[in-house]
N, C-alpha and C positions, 0 to 999 in steps of 0.2 A: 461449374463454380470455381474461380480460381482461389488457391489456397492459398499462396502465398502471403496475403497478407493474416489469415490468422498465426500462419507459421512466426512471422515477425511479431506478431502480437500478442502470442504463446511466451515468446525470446523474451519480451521485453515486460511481460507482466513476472516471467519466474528470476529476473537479476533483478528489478523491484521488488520482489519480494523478499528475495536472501537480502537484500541491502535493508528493509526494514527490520531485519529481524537482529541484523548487526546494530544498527541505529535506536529502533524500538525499545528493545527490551531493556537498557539501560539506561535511558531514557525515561521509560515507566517505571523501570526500577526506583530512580532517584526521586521520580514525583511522588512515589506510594511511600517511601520513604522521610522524605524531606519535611522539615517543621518551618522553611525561610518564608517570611511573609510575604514576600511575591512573587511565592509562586506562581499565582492565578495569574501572573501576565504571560510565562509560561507555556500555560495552558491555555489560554487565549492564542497565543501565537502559533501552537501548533491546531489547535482547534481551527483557526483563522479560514483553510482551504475550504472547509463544509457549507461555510455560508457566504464568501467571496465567489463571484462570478468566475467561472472558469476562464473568461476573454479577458479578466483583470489581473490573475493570478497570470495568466500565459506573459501577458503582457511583460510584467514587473518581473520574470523569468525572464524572457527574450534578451530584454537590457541588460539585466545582471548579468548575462554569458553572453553577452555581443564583443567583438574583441576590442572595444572602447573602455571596456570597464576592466577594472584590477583581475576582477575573476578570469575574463576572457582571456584577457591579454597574458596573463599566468598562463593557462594553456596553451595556448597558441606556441609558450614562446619551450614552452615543456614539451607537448607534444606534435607542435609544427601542424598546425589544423585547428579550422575555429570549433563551438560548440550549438551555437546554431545550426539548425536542418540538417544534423544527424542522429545516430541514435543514440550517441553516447549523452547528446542533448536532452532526448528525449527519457532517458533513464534518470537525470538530473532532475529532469522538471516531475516526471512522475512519482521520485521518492517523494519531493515535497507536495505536490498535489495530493499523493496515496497517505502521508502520513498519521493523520487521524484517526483514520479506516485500523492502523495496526497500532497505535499508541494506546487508543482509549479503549479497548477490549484485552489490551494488555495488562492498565492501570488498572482498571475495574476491579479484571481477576488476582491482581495483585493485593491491592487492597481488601479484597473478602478474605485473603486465609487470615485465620484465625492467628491473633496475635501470640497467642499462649506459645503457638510452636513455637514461634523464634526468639521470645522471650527465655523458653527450656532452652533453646539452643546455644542462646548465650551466656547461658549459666553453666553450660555446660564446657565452655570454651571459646565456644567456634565463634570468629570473627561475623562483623556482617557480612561482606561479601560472601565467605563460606555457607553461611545459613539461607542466605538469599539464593545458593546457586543448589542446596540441598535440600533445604524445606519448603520456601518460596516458589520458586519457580516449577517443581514436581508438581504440586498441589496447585498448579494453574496453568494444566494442560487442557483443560476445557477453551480459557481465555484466549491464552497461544494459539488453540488451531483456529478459534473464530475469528481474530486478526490476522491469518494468515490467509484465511481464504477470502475473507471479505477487501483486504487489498489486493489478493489476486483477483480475485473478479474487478475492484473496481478499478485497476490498471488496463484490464482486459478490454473494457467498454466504455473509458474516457476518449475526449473527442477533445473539447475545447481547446485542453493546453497544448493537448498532441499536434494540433493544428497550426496554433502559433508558434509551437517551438521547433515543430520539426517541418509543418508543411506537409507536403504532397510527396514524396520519391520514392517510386517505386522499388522494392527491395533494400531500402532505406528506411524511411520512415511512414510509409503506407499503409500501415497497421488499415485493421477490419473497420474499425468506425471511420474510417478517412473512406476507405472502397465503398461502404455502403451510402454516404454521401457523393460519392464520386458517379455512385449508380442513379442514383433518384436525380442527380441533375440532370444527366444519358438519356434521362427517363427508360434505364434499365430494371424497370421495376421486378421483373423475374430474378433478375441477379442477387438486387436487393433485397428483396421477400426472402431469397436462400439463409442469405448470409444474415438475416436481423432472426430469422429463425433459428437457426444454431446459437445467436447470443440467447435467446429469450429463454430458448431448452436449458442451457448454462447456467444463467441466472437460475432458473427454478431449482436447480438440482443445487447452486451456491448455497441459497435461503435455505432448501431443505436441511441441509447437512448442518448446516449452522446453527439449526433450533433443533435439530437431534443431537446436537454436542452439547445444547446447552441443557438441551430435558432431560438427556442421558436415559433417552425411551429402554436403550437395549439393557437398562438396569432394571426398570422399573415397570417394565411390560409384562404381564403374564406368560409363563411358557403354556404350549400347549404340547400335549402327549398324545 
């Protein structure tokens, strides 16, 4: 089984994920916060990738970073290289594709603490930012790791955009769901069977950890002697 494209697909789900988590969390921050009445478009707009077709999303990415466009042509002219079908491409398009995955398990856990802390906290001095970075954000390490690894995985095991944004190049942008598509057309079905089995073990073990942070079993389990 060749590795290399999980290796690529490892790379590029863990710099999608520090970049959400730069992006995310103030982001959630401002929403769990915020009283401005449009919001909700907002949240609409980051919500938007969950239920847009991944071949429409990829699409409407391609254009926006083809070197036609302001975005493109920015780059190109900054860093002399377009951002189509590479991976700095494809790290662009998976922030915005992943970003749901890490905002709204963010906002959630944002929103559930308890107002009263930060209400003491600013009676007690502390700015918001300070109280958001000391009461806030502590009390919603549950939230944080579940949008951390739920973008990771679903970085891990996106296809569509990866597809149209980046295409096919090996040691470039040929991440594991490109390979395993690459197999079943070969009709290398043994290849494929490997590699859709190490996703699927992944998954399980994502989900698992995910409802064990949220049930927080290892508090509430019975010890045994």
């Amino acid at each position: 089984m060749n590795l290399d494209p999980f290796y690529l697909s490892l790379r590029l789900a863990a710099v999608v994920t520090a970049g959400l988590l730069v992006l995310g969390i103030p982001l959630a921050g401002w929403l769990s916060q915020t009283r401005w009445k449009w919001k909700f478009l907002v949240e609409s707009m980051v919500a938007l990738p969950i239920v847009l077709p991944p071949t429409v999303l990829g699409y409407y990415i391609l254009v926006a970073i083809s070197p036609n466009s302001w975005l493109g042509s920015a780059y190109l002219k900054v860093f002399g290289d377009t951002l189509p079908f590479t991976f700095q491409g494809l790290v662009l398009a998976s922030l915005l594709y992943s970003l749901p995955f890490a905002v709204q398990p963010f906002l959630a856990s944002f929103e559930s603490v308890d107002l009263r802390l930060s209400e003491a906290a600013w009676m007690l001095g502390a700015s918001r930012i300070k109280t958001f970075l000391t009461v806030v954000l502590p009390s919603s390490v549950p939230g944080l790791l579940t949008g951390i690894v739920l973008s990771f995985a679903h970085t891990l095991g996106e296809f569509g955009v990866v597809l149209l944004v980046g295409g096919n190049i090996p040691g470039s942008t040929r991440v594991v769901s490109i390979a395993i598509f690459d197999n079943v057309q070969s009709m290398e079905y043994h290849e494929a069977g490997q590699m859709s089995l190490v996703l699927l073990v992944f998954s399980f073990m994502v989900l698992a950890l995910v409802y064990a942070v949220n049930r927080r079993i290892w508090a509430v389990s019975p010890k045994r002697f």
